[in-house]
Every structure is written in C-alpha cells, then in structure tokens.
PyMOL commands that place a pseudoatom at each C-alpha (Angstrom):
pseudoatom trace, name=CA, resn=UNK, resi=1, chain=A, elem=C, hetatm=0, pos=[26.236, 105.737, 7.000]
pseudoatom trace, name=CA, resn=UNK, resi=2, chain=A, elem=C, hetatm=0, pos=[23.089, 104.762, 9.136]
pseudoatom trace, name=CA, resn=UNK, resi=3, chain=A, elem=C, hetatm=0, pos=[22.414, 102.329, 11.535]
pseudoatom trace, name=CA, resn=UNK, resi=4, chain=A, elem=C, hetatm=0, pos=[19.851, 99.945, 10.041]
pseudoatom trace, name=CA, resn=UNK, resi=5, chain=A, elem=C, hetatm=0, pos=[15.821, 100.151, 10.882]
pseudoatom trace, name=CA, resn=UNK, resi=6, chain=A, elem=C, hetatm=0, pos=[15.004, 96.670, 13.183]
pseudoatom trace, name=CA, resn=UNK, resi=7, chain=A, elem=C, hetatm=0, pos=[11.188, 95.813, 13.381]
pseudoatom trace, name=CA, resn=UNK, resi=8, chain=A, elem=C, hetatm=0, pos=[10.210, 92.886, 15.912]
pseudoatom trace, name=CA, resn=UNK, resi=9, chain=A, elem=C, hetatm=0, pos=[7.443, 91.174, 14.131]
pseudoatom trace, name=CA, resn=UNK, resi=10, chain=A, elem=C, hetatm=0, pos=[5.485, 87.887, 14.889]
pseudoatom trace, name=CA, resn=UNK, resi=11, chain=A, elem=C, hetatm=0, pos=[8.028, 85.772, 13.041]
pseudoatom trace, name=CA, resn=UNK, resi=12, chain=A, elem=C, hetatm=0, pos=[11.300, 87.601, 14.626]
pseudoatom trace, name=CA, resn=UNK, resi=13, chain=A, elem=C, hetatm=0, pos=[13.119, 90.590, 13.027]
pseudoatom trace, name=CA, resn=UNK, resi=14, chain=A, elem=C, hetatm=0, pos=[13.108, 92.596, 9.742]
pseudoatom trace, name=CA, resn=UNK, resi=15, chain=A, elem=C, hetatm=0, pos=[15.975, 94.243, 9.650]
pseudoatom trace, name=CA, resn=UNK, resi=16, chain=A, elem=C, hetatm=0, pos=[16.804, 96.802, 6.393]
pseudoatom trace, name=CA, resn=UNK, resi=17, chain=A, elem=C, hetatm=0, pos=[17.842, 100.920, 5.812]
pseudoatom trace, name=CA, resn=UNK, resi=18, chain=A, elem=C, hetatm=0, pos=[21.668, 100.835, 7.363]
pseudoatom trace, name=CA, resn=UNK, resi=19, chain=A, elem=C, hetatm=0, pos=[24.985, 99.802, 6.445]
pseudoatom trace, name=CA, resn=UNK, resi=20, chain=A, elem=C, hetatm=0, pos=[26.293, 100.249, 10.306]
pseudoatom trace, name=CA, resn=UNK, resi=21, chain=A, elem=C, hetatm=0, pos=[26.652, 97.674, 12.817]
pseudoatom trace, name=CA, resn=UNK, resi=22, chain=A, elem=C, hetatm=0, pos=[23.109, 97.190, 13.946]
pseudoatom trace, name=CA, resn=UNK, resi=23, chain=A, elem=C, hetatm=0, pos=[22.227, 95.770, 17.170]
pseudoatom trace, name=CA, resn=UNK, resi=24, chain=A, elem=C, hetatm=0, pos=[19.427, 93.242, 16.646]
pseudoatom trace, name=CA, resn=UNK, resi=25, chain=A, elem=C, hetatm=0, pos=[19.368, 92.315, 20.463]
pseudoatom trace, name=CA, resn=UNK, resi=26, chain=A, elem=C, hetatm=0, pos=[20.930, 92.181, 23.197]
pseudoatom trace, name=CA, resn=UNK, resi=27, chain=A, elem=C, hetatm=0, pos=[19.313, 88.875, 24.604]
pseudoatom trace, name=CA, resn=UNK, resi=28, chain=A, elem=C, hetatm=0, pos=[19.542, 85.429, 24.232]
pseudoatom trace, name=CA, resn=UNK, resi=29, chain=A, elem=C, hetatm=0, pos=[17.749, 84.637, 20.826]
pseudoatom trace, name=CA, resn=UNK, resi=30, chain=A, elem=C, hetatm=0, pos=[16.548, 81.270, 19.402]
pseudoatom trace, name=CA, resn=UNK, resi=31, chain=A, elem=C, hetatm=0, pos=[17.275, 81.498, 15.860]
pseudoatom trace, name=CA, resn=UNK, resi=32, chain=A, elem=C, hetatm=0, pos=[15.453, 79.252, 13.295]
pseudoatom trace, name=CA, resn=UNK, resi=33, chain=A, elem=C, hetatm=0, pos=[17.009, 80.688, 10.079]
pseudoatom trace, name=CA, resn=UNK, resi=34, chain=A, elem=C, hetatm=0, pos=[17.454, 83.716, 7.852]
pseudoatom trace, name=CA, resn=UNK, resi=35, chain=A, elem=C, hetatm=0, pos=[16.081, 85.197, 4.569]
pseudoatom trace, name=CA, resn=UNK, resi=36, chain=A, elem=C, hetatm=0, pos=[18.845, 87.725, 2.859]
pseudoatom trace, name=CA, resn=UNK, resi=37, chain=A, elem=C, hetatm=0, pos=[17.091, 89.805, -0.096]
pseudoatom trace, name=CA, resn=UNK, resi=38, chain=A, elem=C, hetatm=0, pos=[19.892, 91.987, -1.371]
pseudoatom trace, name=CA, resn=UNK, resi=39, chain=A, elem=C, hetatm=0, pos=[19.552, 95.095, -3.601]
pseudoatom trace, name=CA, resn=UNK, resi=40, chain=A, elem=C, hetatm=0, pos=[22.231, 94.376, -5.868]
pseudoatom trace, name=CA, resn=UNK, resi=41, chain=A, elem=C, hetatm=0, pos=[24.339, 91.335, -6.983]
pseudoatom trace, name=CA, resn=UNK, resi=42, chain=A, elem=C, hetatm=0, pos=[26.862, 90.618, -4.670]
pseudoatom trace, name=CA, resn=UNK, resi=43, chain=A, elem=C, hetatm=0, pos=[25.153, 92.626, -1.402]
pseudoatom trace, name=CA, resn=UNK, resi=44, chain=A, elem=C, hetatm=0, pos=[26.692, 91.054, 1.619]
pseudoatom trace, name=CA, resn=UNK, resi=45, chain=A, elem=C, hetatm=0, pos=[25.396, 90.575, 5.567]
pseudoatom trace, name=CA, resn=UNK, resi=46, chain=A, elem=C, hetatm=0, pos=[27.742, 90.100, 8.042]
pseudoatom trace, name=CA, resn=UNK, resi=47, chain=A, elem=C, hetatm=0, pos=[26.099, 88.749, 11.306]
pseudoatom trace, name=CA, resn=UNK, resi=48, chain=A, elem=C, hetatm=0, pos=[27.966, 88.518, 14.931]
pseudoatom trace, name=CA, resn=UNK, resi=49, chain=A, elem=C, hetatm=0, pos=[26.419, 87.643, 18.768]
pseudoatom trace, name=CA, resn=UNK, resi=50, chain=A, elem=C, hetatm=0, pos=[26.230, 90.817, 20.714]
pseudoatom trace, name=CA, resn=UNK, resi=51, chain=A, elem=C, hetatm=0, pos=[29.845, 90.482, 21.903]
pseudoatom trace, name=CA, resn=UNK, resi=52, chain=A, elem=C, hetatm=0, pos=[30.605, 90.838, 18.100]
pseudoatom trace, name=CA, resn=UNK, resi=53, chain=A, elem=C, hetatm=0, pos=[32.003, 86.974, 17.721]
pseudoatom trace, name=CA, resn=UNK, resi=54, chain=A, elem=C, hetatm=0, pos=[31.464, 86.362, 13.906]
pseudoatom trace, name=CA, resn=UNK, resi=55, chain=A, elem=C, hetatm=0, pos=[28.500, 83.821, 13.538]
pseudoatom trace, name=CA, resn=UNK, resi=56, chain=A, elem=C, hetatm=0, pos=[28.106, 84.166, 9.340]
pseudoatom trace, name=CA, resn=UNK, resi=57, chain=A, elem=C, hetatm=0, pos=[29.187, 86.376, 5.995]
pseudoatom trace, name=CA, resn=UNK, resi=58, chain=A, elem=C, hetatm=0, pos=[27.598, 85.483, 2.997]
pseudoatom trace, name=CA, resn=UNK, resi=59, chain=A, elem=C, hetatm=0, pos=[26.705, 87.372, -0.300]
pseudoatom trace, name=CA, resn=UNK, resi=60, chain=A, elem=C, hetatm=0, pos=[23.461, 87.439, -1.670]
pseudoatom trace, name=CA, resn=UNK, resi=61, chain=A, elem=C, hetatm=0, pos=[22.244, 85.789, -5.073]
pseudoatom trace, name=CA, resn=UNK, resi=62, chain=A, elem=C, hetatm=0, pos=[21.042, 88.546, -8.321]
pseudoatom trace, name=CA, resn=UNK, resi=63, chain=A, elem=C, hetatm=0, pos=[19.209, 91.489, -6.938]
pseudoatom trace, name=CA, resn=UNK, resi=64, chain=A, elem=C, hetatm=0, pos=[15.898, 90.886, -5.122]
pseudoatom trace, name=CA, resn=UNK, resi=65, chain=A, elem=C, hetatm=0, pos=[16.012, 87.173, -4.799]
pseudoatom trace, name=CA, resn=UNK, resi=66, chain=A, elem=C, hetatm=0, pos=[15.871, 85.606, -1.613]
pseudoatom trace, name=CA, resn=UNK, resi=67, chain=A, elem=C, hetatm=0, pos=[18.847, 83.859, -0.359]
pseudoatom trace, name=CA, resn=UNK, resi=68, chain=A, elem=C, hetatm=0, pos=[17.658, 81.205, 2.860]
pseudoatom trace, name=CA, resn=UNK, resi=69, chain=A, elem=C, hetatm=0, pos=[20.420, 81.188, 5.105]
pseudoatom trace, name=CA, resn=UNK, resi=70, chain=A, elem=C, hetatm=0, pos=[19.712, 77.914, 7.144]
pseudoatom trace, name=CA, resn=UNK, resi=71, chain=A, elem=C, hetatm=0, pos=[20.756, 78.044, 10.814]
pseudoatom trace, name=CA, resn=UNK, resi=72, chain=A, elem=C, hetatm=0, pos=[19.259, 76.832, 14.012]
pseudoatom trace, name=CA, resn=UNK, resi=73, chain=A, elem=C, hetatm=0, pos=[20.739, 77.799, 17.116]
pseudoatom trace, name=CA, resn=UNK, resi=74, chain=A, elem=C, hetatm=0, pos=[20.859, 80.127, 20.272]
pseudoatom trace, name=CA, resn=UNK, resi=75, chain=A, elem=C, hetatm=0, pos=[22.746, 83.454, 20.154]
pseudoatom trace, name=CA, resn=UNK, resi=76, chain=A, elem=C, hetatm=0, pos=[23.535, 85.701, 22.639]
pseudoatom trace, name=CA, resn=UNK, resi=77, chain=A, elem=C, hetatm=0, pos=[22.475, 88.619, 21.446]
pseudoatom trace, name=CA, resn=UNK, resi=78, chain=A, elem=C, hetatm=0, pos=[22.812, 89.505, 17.750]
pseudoatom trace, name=CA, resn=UNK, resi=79, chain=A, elem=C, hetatm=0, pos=[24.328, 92.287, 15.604]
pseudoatom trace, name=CA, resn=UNK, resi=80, chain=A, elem=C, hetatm=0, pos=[23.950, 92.880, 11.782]
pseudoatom trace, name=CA, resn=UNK, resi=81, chain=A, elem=C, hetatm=0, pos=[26.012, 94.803, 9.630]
pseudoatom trace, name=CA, resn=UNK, resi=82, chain=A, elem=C, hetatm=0, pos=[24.510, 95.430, 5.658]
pseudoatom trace, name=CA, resn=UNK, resi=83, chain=A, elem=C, hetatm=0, pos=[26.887, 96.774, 3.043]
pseudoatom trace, name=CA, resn=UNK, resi=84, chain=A, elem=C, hetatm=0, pos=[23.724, 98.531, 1.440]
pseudoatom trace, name=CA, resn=UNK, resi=85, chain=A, elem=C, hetatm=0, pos=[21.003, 100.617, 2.686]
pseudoatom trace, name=CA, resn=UNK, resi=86, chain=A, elem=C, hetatm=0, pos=[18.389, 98.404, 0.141]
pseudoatom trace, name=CA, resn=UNK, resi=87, chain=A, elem=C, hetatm=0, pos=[19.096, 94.958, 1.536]
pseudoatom trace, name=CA, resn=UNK, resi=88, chain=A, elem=C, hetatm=0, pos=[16.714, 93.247, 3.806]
pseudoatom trace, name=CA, resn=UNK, resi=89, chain=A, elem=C, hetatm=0, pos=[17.198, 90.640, 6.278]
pseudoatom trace, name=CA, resn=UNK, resi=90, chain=A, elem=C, hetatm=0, pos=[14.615, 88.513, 7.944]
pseudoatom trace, name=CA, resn=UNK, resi=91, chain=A, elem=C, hetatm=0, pos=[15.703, 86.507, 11.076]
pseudoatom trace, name=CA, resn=UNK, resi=92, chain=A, elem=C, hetatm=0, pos=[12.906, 83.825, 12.004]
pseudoatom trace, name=CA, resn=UNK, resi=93, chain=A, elem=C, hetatm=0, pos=[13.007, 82.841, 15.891]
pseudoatom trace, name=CA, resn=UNK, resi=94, chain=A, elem=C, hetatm=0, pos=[11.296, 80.256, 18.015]
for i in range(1, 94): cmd.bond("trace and resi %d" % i, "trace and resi %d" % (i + 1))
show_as sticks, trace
zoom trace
C-alpha cells in the first residue's frame, strides 16, 4: 500500500496511484464537485476534511466511466482514501 500521487492542476486536483489515506490539503478548499473514474466495478473513494470527519463514500459505476459526484462547499482541508491503485479522482475548486 501507497499513498496516492496528488497533482494541483488549473481546475483543482487529480488525485490517482494509492490506496492510503492521502492528504489532498491541508487548507481551506472551495470545492465545486468531483469526477470518480474507477478501475473496476465497484471501486470506492472515501473522502474526509483534514481532521478526518467523513464528508462522502460512494462506489463507482462499470470500470472507466465517470461517476460526477456533485458537491459545492468549503472544506477544511481534504483527505482521500482509494481502495485501488487504478482509480482516479478529479476534485474541481473555485
């Protein structure tokens, strides 16, 4: 197990390559939504704030199809946790 490879980019993070807790940031973040794209049926992403204070769980739809998670809110900090080393997860801030 691997902690997961984060990449700022212009539209937020990409976050994919780890199945352990993953900090995304420690700082207040404003979040506009996320993309899941799991490598397998039934991949999962947990996501928490920094403090690790549960803010979603869902699975992901068949393999490589992109699952919009809507959200829109401030977090204070945010940690990711994938259950496999193929699944990506975009997070889209303001």
């Amino acid at each position: 197990m691997a902690a997961a490879t984060v990449t700022s980019t212009s539209y937020g993070y990409h976050v994919t390559g780890g199945t352990d807790a993953t900090t995304v940031s420690t700082q207040k973040v404003k979040v506009k939504n996320f993309l899941f794209v799991p490598d397998d049926d039934d991949d999962t992403v947990a996501i928490t704030d920094y403090a690790g204070n549960a803010v979603l769980t869902t699975v992901g739809p068949n393999a490589d199809e992109v699952k919009e998670i809507p959200f829109s809110g401030i977090l204070d900090g945010i940690k990711v946790t994938l259950n496999d080393d193929g699944n990506v997860l975009l997070i889209m801030v303001e």
